[in-house]
DOTI-400064 format. One line per 10 residues: their letters; for each residue x, y, z of C-alpha. Coordinates in steps of 0.2 Angstrom, whole numbers, plus 2048, in hexadecimal, padded with zeros to 3 digits. Layout:
<rs>
A) X Y Z | ...
</rs>
This chain:
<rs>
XXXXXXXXXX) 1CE 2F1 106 | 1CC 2F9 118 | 1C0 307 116 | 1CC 315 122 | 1D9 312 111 | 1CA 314 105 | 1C4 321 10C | 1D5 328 10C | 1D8 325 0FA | 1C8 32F 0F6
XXXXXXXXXX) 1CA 33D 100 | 1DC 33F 0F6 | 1D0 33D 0E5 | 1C6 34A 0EB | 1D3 357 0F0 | 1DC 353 0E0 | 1CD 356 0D6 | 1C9 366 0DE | 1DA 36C 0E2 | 1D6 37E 0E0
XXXXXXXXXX) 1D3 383 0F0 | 1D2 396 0EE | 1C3 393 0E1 | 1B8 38F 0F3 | 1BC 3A0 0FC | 1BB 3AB 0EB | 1AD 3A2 0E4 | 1B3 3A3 0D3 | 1B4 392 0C9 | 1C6 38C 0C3
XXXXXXXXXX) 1CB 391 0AF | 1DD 388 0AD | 1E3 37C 0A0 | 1DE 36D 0AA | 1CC 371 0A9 | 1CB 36B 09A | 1CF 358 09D | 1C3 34D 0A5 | 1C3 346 0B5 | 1BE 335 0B7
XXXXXXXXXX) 1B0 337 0C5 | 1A1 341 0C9 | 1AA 353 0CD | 19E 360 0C6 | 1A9 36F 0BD | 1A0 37D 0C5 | 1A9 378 0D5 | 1B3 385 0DC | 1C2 379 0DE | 1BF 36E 0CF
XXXXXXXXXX) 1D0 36F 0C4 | 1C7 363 0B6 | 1B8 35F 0AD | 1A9 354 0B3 | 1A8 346 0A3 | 195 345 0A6 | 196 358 0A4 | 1A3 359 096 | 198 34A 08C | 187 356 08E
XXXXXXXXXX) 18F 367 088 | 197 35D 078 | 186 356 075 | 17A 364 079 | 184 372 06E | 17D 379 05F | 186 372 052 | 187 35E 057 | 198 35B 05B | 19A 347 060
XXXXXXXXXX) 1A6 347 06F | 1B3 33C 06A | 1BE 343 079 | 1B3 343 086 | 1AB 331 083 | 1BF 32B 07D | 1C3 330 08E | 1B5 327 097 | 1B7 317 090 | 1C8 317 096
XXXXXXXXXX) 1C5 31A 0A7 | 1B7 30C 0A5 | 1C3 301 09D | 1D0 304 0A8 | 1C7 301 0BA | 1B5 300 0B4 | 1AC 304 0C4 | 1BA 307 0D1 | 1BA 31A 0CD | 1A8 319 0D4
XXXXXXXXXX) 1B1 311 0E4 | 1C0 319 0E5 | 1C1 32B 0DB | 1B0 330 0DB | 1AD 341 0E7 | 19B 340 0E7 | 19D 32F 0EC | 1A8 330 0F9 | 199 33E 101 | 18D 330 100
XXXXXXXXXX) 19A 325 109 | 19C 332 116 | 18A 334 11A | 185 325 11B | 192 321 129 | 186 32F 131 | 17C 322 13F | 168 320 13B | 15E 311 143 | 15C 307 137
XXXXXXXXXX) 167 306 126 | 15E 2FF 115 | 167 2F3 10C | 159 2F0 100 | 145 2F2 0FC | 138 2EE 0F1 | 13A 2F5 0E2 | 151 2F7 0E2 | 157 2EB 0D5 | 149 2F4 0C9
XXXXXXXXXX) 14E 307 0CF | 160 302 0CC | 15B 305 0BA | 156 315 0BA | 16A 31A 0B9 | 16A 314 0A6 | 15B 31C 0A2 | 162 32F 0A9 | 171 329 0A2 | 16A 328 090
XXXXXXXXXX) 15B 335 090 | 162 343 099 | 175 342 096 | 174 33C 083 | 161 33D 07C | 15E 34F 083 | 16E 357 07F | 16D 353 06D | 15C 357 06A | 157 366 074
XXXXXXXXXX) 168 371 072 | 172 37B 081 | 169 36E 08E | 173 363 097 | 164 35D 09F | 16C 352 0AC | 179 360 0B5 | 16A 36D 0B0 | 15C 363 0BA | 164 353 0C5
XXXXXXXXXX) 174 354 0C9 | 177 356 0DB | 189 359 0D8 | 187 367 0D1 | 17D 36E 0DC | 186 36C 0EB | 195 376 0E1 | 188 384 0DD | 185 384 0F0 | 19A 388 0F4
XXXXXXXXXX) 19A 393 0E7 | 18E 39F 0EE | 196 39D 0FF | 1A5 3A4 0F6 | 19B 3B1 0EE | 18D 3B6 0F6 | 184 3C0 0E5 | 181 3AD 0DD | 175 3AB 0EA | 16A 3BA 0E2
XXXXXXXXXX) 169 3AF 0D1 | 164 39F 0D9 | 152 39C 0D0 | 146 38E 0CF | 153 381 0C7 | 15C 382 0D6 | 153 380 0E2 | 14C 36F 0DA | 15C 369 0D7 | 15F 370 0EB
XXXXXXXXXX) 150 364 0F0 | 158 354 0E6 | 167 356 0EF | 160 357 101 | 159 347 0FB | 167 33E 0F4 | 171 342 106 | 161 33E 112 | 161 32D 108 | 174 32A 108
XXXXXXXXXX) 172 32B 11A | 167 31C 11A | 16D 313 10A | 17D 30E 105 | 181 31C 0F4 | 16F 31E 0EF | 175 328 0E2 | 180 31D 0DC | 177 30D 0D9 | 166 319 0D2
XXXXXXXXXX) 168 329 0CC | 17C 32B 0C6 | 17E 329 0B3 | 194 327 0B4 | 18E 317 0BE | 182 311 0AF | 192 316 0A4 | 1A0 30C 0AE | 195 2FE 0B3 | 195 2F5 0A4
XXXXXXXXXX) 1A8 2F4 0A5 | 1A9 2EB 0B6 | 1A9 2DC 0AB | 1B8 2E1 09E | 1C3 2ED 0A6 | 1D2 2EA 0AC | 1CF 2EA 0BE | 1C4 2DE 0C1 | 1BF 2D5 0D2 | 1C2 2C3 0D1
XXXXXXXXXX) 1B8 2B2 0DC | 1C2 2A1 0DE | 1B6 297 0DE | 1BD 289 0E4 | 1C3 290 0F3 | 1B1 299 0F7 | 1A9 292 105 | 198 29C 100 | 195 2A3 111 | 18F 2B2 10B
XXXXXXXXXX) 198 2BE 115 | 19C 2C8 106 | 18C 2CB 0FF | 185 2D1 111 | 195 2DF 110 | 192 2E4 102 | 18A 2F5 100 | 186 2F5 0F0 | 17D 2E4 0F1 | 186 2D9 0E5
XXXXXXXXXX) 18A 2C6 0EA | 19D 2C5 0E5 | 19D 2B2 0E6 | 191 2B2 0D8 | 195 2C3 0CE | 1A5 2CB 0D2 | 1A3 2D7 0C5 | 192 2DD 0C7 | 18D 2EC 0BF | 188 2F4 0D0
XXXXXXXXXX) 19C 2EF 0D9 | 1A6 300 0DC | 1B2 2F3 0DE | 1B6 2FB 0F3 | 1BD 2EB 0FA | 1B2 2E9 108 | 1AD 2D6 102 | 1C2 2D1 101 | 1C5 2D7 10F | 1B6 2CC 118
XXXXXXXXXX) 1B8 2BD 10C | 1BC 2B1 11A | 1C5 2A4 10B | 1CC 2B2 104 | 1C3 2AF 0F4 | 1C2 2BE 0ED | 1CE 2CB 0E7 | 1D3 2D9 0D8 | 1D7 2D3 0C9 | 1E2 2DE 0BC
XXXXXXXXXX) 1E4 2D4 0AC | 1DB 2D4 09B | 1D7 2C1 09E | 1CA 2BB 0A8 | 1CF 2B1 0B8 | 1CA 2A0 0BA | 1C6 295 0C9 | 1D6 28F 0D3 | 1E2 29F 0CC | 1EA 2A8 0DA
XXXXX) 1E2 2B8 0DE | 1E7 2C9 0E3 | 1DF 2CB 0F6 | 1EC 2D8 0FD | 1DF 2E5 0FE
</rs>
């Protein structure tokens, strides 16, 4: 997939997703019928333009109520997405990953693929993902700990919507301003590595992840026509080896390794099967 169409298909998610326009200039967060459905990426629903629900959010607020509620909807609807196109929405419908995207096309001397320490930090997506958007919630009521204390998301939304109103800013306490300082981190880091928050800290990636290997969009490798040159895995910005695991856990599925494969070995798959070696593939992106 050329990365001008990509970026073109997420910057039409992102309007989509936050198509109230108004909602930035009154700073007034939107209340119609549509807010109650889901969205499939991280799109906080305090952002002034958000017409629908974030489902790490929606998942929290069923949890964390005061009589336990289990959120058939909510989790129905996420392992749909997941089961539809695992992690592409990552890749393609996410608007906090099409911000990380954009900043790290910002110039900086040196980029960091990798360190000491990344496969092992990866981790730490699962664990937020099970502490403080499940564990927390149901135990300690009215705290959905992950959009209360980490999510950059929704901090950045609480930003425009005190530039739309300026009295917010008189309530901004202590929370905020922590939450402020995590996301001046997540955008100095995405400057120098490829979706930091995305391969650490996000907990709709732990979600989807596991779906890479089931859902219906897959990414497929003909292995006999790989010529293990390795020019996908060095493209890649997630740092998967396609050849070897096309349906990592850690691919957003964004097109850049097909669209280097120089024996066009790799391509999307949409079927329930699993491709084997020699089957045509799919390499129009």
């Amino acid at each position: 997939m050329d990365n001008k169409k990509r970026l073109a298909i997420q910057g039409i998610a992102a309007l989509i997703q936050n198509a109230d326009f108004r909602g930035f200039f009154r700073g007034g967060i939107y209340q119609g019928a549509t807010k109650a459905v889901c969205v499939p990426g991280l799109n906080c629903y305090s952002c002034p333009g958000a017409v629908g629900a974030c489902p790490i959010g929606s998942l929290q607020n069923s949890l964390s109520g005061m009589t336990f509620r289990f959120p058939y909807y909510v989790l129905g609807l996420m392992i749909f997405f997941g089961a539809l196109l695992g992690r592409t929405i990552c890749g393609f419908l996410c608007p906090f990953g099409l911000l990380q995207d954009l900043l790290n096309r910002i110039p900086f001397p040196k980029k960091i693929r990798t360190f000491k320490g990344d496969r092992k930090l990866r981790n730490l997506k699962y664990l937020v993902l099970i502490v403080l958007v499940i564990v927390v919630p149901i135990f300690v009521k009215l705290t959905p700990a992950f959009c209360k204390y980490v999510c950059p998301s929704g901090t950045l939304s609480g930003i425009l919507l005190a530039l739309g109103d300026s009295r917010l800013f008189a309530v901004l306490g202590g929370t905020f301003f922590w939450k402020l300082s995590l996301l001046i981190l997540v955008i100095l880091t995405s400057i120098m590595i490829y979706r930091p928050f995305c391969k650490y800290i996000c907990p709709l990636g732990a979600f989807y992840g596991p779906f890479n290997k089931v859902a219906l969009m897959k990414m497929s490798c003909d292995k006999s026509a790989c010529v293990d040159c390795g020019a996908c895995s060095d493209v890649c910005g997630m740092g998967v080896d396609p050849s070897e695991d096309p349906n990592s856990t850690e691919c957003i599925r964004c097109g850049s390794c097909i669209k280097t494969c120089p024996a066009k070995a790799l391509g999307y798959e949409f079927s329930l099967r699993k491709k084997e070696a020699g089957d045509p593939l799919d390499t129009s992106a």
